[in-house]
C-alpha positions in Angstrom: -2.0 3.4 -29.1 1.5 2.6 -29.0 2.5 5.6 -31.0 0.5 8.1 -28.8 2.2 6.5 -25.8 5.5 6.6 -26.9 5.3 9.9 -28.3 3.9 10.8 -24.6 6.7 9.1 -23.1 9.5 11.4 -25.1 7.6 14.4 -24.3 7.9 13.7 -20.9 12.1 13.3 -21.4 12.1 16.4 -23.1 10.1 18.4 -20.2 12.5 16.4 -17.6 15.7 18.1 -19.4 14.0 21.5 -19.3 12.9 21.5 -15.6 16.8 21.0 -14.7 17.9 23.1 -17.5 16.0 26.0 -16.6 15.6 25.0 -12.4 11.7 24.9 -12.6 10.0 23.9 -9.4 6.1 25.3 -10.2 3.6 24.3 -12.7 3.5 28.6 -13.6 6.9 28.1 -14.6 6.0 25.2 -16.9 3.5 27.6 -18.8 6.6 29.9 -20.7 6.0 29.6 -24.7 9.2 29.4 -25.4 9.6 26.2 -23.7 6.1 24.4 -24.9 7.2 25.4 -28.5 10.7 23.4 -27.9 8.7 20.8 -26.7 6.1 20.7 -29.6 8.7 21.3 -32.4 10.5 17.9 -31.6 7.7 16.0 -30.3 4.6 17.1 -32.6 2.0 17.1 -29.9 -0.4 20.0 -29.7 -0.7 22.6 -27.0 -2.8 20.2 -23.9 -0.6 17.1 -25.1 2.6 19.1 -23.9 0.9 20.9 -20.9 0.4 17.5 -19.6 3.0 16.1 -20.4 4.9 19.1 -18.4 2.7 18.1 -15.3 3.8 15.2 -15.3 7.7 15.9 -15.9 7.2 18.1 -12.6 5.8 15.8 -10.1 8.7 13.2 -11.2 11.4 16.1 -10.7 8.8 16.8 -7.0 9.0 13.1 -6.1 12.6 12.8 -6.8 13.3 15.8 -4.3 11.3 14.4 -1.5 12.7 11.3 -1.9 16.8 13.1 -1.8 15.8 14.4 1.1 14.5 11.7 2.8 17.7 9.8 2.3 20.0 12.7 2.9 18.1 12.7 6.5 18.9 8.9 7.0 22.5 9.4 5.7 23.0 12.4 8.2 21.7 10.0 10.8 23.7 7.3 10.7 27.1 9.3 10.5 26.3 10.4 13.6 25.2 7.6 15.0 28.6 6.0 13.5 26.4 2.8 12.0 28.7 2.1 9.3 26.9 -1.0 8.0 23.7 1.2 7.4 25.9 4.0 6.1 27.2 1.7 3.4 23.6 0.3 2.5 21.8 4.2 2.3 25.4 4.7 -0.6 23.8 2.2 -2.4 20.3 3.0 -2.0 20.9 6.7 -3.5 17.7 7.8 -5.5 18.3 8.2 -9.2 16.8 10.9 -11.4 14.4 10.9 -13.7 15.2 9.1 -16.8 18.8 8.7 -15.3 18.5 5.3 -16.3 16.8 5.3 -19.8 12.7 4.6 -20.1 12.4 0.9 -19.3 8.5 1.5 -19.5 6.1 4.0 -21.0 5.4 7.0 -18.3 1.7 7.5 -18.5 0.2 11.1 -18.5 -3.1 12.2 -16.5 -5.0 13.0 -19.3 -7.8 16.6 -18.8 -10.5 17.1 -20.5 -9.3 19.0 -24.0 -7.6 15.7 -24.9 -10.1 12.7 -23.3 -13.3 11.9 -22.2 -14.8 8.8 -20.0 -18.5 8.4 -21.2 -21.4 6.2 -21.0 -23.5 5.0 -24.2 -26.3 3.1 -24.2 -25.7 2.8 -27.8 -22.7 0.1 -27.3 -24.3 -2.9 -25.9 -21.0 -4.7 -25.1 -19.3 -1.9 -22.9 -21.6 1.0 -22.4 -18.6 2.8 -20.6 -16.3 3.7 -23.0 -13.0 6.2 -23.1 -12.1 8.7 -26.4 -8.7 10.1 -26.7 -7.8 12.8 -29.0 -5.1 12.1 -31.9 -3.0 14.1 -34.1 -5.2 14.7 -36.3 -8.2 16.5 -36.7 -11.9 14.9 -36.0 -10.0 11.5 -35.2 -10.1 10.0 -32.0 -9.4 6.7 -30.0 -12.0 5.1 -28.8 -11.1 2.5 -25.9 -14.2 -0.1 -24.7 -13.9 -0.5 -21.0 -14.7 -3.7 -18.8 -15.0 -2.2 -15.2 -15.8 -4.2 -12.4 -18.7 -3.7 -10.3 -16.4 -2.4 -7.8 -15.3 0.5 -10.4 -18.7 1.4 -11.4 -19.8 2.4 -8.1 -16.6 4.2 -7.6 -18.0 6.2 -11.3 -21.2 7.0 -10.1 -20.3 7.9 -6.6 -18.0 10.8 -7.4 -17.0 13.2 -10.2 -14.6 11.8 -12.5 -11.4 14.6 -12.9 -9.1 12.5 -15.3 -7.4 9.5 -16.3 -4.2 8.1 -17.6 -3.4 4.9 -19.6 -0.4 2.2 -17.9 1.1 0.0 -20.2 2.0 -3.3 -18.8 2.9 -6.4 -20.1 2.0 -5.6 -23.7 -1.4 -4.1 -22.1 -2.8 -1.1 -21.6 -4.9 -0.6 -18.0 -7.2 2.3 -17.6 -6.9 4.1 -14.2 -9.2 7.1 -13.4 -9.0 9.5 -10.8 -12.6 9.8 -9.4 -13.2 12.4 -6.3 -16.1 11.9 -3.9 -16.9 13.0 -0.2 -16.8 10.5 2.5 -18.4 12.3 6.1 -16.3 11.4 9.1 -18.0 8.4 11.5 -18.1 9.8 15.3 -15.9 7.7 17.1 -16.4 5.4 19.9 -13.7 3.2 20.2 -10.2 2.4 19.1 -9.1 -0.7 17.5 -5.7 -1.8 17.8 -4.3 -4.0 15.1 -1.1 -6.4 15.3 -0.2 -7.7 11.7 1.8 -10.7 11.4 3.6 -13.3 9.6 1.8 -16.5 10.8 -1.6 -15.1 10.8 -2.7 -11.8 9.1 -3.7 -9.8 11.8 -5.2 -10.0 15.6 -7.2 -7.0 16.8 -8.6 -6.0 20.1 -11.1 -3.4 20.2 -10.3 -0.8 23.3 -12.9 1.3 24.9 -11.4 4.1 27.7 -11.7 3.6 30.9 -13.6 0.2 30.2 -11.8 -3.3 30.8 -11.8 -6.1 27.8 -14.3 -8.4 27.0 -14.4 -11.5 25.3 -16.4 -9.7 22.1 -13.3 -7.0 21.9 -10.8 -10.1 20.0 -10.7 -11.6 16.8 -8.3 -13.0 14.9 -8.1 -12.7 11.0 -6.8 -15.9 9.4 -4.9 -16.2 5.9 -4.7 -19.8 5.6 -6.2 -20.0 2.4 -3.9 -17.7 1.2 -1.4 -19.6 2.6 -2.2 -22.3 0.9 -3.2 -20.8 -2.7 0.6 -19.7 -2.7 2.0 -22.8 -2.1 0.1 -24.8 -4.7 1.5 -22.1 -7.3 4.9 -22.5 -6.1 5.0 -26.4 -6.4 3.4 -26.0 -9.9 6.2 -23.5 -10.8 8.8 -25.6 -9.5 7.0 -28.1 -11.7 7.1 -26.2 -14.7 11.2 -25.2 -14.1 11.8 -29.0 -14.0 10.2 -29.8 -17.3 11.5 -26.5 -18.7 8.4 -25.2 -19.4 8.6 -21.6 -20.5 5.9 -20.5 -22.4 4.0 -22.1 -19.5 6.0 -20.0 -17.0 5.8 -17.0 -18.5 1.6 -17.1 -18.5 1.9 -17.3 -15.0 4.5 -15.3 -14.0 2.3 -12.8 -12.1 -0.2 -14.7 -10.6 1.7 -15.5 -7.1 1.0 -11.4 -6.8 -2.3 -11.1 -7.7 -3.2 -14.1 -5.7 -1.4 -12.8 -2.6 -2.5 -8.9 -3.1 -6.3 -10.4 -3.5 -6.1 -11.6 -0.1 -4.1 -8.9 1.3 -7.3 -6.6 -0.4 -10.0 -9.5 1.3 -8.1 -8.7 5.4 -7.5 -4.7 4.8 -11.6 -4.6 3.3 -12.6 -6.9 6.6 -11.1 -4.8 9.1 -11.9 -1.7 7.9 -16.0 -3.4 8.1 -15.5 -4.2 11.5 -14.4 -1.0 12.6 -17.1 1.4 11.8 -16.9 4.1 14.4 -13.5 3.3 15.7 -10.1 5.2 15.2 -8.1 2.2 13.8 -4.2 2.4 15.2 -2.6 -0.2 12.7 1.0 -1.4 13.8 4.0 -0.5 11.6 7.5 -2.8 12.1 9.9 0.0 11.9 13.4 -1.0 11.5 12.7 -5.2 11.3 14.1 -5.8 8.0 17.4 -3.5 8.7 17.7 -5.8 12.0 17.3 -9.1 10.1 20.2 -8.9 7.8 22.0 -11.6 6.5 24.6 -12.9 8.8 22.5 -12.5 12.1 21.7 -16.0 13.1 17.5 -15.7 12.1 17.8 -17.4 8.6 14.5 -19.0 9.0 13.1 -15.6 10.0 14.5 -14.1 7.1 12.9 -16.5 4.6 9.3 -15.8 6.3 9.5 -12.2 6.3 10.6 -12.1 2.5 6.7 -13.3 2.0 5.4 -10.7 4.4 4.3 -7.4 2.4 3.2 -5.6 5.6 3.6 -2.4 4.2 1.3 -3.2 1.2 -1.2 -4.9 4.0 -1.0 -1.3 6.1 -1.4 0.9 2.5 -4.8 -1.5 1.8 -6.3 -0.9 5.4 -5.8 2.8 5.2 -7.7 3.1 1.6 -10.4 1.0 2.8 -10.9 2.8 5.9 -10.6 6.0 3.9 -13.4 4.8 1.9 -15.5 4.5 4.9 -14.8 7.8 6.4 -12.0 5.7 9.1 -9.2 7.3 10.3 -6.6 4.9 10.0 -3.1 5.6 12.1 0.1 4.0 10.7 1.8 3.3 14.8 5.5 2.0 15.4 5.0 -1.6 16.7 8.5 -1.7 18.3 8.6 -3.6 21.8 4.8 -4.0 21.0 4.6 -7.7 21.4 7.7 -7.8 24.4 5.7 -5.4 26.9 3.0 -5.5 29.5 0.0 -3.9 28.3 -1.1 -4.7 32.1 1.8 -3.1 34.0 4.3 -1.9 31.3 7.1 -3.9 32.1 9.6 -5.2 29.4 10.7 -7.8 32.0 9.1 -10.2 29.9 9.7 -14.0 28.1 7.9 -15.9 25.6 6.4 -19.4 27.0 5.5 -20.3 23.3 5.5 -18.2 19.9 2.1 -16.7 21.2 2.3 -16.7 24.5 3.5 -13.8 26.7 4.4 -14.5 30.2 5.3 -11.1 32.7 8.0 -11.8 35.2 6.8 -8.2 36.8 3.0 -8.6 37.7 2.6 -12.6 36.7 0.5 -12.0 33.8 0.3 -15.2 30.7 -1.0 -13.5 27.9 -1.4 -14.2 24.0 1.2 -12.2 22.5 -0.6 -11.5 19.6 -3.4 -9.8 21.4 -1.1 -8.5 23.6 0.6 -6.6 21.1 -2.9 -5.2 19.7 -3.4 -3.4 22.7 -0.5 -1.7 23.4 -0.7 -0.3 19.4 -4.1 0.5 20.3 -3.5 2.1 23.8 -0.2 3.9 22.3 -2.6 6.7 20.7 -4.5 7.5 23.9 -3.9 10.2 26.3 -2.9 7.6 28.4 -2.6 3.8 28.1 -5.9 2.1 28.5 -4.6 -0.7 30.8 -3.0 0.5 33.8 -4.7 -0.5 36.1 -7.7 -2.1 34.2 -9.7 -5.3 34.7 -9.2 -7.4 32.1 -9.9 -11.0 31.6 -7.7 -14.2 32.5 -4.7 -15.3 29.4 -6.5 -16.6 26.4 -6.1 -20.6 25.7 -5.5 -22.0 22.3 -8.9 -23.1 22.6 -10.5 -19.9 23.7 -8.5 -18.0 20.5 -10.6 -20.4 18.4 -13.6 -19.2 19.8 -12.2 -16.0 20.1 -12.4 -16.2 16.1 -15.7 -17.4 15.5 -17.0 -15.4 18.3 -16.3 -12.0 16.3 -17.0 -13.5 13.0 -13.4 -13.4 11.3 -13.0 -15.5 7.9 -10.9 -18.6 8.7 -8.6 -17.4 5.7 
């Protein structure tokens, strides 16, 4: 395996230097014999080794592009804008090409089916589901047992498998397959605003038009025992650092992630279950890290916001709504949680952290939910609440029942 893999990875480099060499930008142009015999002369892969390695050459050169141009944009932006502090942060945040840097890692390939297969035997009691890869020699293959989850299996059976491709990490290789399936559109009802945040995972507030809010249209998605699971491993790493413990370190080196990304996984699958037949409008926090730089005075809000992976939280919500056949909106949150969703005024102050008061109209409001509906109203013709009914500010108390109310895991 490591052979194939690292042969894989070089045949990749070679395609990289090609594509530039030669100024390819289709797959057509990947498909010239002269250039697959270069490729095959140095690497010793056969014909559907190179292709794909070619394909995948090309969607590194693609990603690079779109990424250049992304950050030309920004850097054309803040020259006119004359923001020389940002200016000097997009110089350093320059995208690199492909293999500019050397191959830290092996680059996986998506493997077709001329050089691997994902079958089922019933033969192979241990792992029915299986994976054989062709080698460089004739009549021998790779076979790789597989240990899916119960999650994965349905995946398998619900669509049609198209490929796969083998990751290398930490001295083992991980099995991702690209399976495609039909998921039929829900008819919408409703929209669902959601308000991520860094004390508690989310608040939402369900919004029907033309229809003032109810008590059942809250709830409140906790992440306390994530929370907590986080700060256990961080007193037992600080533990370990003391004694100088490093084989012990390095065994758990990973696990804050895949604790935290577990429960990030747990809030994105409950909100897209409680959102059948709504339009889900998930605030995004444009532009919050840029305005808590280092230097500003918000030190503490700096060090909470280093453990916030919002955009990871917004990526989960859209798959898992995806899966459901729920169209999931990515909305900027900015001034969100500052402005009246009653009359729309941003002559506002903050009582406590969660509580909104309106100089404008009078109105005491959690913030939280506050914030929900304005994300929520932003992708209506027009925003829900002018004008509405809706029900008297929400107590500490009442948020608790709020939460048990519309079932939300005390996380």
């Amino acid at each position: 395996m490591n052979k194939i893999t690292a042969r894989l990875t070089y045949g990749v480099h070679l395609w990289l230097q090609l594509i530039k060499a030669s100024d390819i930008s289709t797959r057509s142009g990947l498909r010239k014999a002269e250039l697959e015999r270069k490729v095959r002369e140095q690497t010793g892969l056969n014909a559907a080794f190179v292709q794909c390695c070619g394909d995948t050459a090309l969607w590194m050169w693609k990603s690079y592009h779109k990424l250049y141009r992304e950050w030309e944009r920004r850097v054309k932006r803040a020259r006119r804008g004359g923001d020389e502090r940002w200016l000097r942060k997009l110089m350093k945040r320059k995208p690199s090409e492909p293999f500019s840097n050397g191959a830290r890692r092996k680059i996986p390939i998506w493997f077709d089916y001329r050089i691997g297969s994902l079958e089922y035997s019933k033969k192979i009691k241990i792992s029915p589901r299986l994976i054989r890869i062709s080698t460089l020699k004739r009549s021998e293959r790779i076979i790789i047992l597989l240990n899916p989850a119960k999650y994965h299996i349905d995946l398998l059976e619900r669509g049609e498998i198209k490929s796969f491709q083998l990751v290398k990490r930490e001295k083992k290789f991980h099995v991702h397959v690209k399976v495609e399936y039909e998921v039929q559109d829900q008819p919408v009802r409703a929209i669902r605003g959601v308000d991520l945040g860094i004390r508690r995972s989310a608040a939402t507030v369900l919004l029907h038009p033309n229809k003032p809010l109810r008590r059942g249209n809250f709830s409140v998605i906790r992440d306390g025992e994530k929370v907590r699971r986080v700060n256990e491993l961080n007193l037992h790493v600080a533990k370990l650092q003391r004694l100088k413990k490093w084989e012990a370190l390095k065994r758990i080196r990973n696990k804050r992630h895949r604790v935290a990304e577990y429960h990030d996984h747990l809030t994105a699958k409950l909100i897209a279950k409680i959102s059948d037949g709504y339009i889900v409008a998930i605030g995004y926090p444009k532009g919050l890290r840029y305005e808590n730089y280092q230097g500003n005075g918000k030190r503490k809000l700096r060090r909470l916001m280093t453990r916030w992976a919002y955009q990871r939280v917004i990526r989960y919500v859209q798959v898992k709504c995806a899966e459901r056949g729920i169209k999931a909106i990515q909305v900027n949150k900015r001034w969100s949680s500052m402005t009246c969703h009653h009359c729309g005024s941003r002559n506002t102050e903050r009582v406590k952290q969660s509580i909104l008061a309106c100089l404008n109209c009078g109105l005491i409001y959690n913030a939280d939910f506050n914030g929900a509906i304005n994300i929520g109203s932003s992708i209506l013709a027009t925003p829900r609440s002018r004008g509405a009914v809706v029900d008297p500010a929400l107590t500490s108390d009442e948020l608790a029942e709020e939460t048990s109310e519309a079932g939300s895991p005390r996380f």
